[in-house]
C-alpha positions as CSV (number, residue, x, y, z in Angstrom):
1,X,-11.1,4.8,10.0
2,X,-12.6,8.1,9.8
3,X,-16.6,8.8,9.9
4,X,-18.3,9.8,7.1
5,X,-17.1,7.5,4.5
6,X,-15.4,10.0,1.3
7,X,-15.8,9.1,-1.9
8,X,-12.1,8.6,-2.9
9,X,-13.0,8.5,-6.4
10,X,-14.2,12.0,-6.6
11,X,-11.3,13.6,-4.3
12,X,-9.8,16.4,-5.8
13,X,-6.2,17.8,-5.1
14,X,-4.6,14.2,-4.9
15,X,-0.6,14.9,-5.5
16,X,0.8,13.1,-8.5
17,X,3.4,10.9,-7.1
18,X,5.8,8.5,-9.2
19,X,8.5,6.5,-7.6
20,X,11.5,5.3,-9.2
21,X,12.8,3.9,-6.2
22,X,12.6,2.1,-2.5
23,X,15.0,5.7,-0.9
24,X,12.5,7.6,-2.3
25,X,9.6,5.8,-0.7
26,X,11.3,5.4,2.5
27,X,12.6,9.3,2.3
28,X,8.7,9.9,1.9
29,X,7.5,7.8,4.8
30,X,9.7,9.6,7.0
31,X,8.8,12.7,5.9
32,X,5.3,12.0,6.1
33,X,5.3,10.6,9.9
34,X,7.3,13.7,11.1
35,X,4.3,16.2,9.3
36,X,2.0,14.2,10.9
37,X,3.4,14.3,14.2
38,X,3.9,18.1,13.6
39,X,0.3,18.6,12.9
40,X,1.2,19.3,9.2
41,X,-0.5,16.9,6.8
42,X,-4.0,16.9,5.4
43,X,-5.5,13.6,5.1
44,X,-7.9,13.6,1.6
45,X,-9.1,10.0,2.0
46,X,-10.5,7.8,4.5
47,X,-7.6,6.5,6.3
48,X,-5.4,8.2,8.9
49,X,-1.1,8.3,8.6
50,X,-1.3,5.0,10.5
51,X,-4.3,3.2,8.4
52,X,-2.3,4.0,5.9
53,X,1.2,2.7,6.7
54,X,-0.3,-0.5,8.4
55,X,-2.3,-1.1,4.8
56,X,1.4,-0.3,3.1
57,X,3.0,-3.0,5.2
58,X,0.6,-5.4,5.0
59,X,0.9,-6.0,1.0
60,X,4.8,-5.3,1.7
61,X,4.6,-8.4,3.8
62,X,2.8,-10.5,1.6
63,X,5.6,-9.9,-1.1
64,X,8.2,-10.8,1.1
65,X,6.4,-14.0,2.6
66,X,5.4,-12.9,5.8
67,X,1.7,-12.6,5.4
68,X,0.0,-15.6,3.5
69,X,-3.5,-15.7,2.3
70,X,-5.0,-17.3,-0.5
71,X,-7.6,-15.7,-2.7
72,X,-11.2,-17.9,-3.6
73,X,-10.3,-19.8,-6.6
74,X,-12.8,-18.3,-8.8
75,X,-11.1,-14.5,-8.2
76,X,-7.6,-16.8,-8.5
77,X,-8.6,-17.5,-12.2
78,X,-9.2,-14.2,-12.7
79,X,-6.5,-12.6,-11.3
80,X,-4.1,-14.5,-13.2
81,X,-5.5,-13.4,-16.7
82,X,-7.8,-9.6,-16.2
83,X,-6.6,-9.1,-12.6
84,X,-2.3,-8.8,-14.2
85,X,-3.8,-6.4,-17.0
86,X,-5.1,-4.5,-14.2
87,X,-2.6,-3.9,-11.8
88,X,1.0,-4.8,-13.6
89,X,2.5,-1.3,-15.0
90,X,-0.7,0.4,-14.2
91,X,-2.1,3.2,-12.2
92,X,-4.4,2.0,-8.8
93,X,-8.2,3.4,-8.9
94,X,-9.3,5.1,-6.1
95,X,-12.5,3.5,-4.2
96,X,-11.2,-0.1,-4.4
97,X,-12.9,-2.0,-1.6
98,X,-11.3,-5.1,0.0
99,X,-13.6,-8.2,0.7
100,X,-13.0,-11.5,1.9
101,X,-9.4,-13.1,2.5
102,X,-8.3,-9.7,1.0
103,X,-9.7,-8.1,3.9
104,X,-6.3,-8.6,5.9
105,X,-4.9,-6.1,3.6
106,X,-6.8,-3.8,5.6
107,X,-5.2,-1.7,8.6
108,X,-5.5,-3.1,11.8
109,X,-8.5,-1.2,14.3
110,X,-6.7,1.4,17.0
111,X,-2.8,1.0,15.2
112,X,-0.9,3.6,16.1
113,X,1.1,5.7,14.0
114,X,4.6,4.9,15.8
115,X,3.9,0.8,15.3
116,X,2.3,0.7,11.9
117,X,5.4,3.3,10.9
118,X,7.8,1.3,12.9
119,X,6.9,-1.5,11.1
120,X,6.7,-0.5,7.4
121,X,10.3,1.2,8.1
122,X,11.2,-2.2,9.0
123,X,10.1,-3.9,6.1
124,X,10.8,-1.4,3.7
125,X,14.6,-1.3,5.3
126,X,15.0,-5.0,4.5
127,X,13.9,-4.9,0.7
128,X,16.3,-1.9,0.4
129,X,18.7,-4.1,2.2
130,X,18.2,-6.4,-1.0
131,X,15.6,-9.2,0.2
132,X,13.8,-10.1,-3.0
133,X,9.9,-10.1,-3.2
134,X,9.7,-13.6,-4.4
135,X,6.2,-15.0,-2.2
136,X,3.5,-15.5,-4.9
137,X,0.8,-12.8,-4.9
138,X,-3.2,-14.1,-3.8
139,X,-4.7,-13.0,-6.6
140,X,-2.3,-12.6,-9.1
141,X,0.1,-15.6,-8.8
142,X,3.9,-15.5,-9.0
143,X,5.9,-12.3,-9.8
144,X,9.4,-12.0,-10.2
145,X,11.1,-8.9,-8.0
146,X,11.0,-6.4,-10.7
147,X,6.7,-6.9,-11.3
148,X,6.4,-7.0,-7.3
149,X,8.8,-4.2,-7.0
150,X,6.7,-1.6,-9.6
151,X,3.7,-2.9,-7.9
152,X,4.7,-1.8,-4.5
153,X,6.0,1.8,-5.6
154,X,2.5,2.1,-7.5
155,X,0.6,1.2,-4.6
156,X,2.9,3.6,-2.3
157,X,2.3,6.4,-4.6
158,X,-1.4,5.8,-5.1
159,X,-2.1,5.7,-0.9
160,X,0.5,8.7,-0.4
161,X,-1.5,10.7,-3.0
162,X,-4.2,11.2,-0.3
163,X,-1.9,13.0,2.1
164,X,-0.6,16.9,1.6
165,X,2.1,18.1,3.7
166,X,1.2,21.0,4.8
């Protein structure tokens, strides 16, 4: 992660991104990983190309079942009532900090771009292969595809807001 923590709430020039649909987020992660590797993208936030895909794939993974965690019971409660208001059909703030079992949300220290890329290709080539995010959410409780689905493209739209091709 980079040095000299930014403030992503008070980043300026963020694109406005709004996915309709898993080729679209898959067209952008290609296209994002070959700028990078080019030497073409601006990074606005805190996290490199590879923080940020490793991050991607992690909540990707816990909609599909391979990564299981559970939330404290107190934020559990909470989740399932303010926490859905939140983040079902809404926009993500910038500056969230994850604590606690959400923490493994969190990119791995040292990944590299070609794993954590490698891997969220993977994952995001099985969902558009039809697997359906069915694993109940840690905080928020169960989901059904369609309210996993919106809350993935939100989230991929939110993070890739951060990076300009340049």
């Amino acid at each position: 992660m980079t040095a000299g923590r930014i403030d992503t709430r008070a980043v300026t020039g963020r694109r406005r991104l709004d996915f309709r649909s898993w080729d679209e987020v898959i067209a952008e992660t290609a296209s994002l990983g070959a700028a990078a590797r080019a030497g073409a993208l601006t990074t606005l936030g805190n996290w490199s190309l590879a923080e940020m895909f490793d991050h991607l794939a992690n909540l990707l993974a816990v909609a599909t079942g391979d990564l299981r965690f559970a939330a404290p019971w107190p934020l559990r409660l909470l989740g399932r009532t303010i926490g859905r208001r939140m983040f079902l059909g809404r926009d993500f703030k910038p500056g969230m900090t994850l604590r606690g079992a959400a923490a493994r949300l969190l990119p791995a220290e040292g990944v590299t771009l070609d794993a954590a890329e490698a891997r969220l290709l993977g994952l995001l080539g099985r969902v558009r292969a039809g697997e359906r995010l069915t694993a109940s959410s840690p905080l928020l409780g169960p989901l059904t595809h369609e309210q996993w689905t919106d809350l993935q493209l939100r989230h991929f739209a939110h993070h890739y807001s951060f990076l300009r091709p340049c």
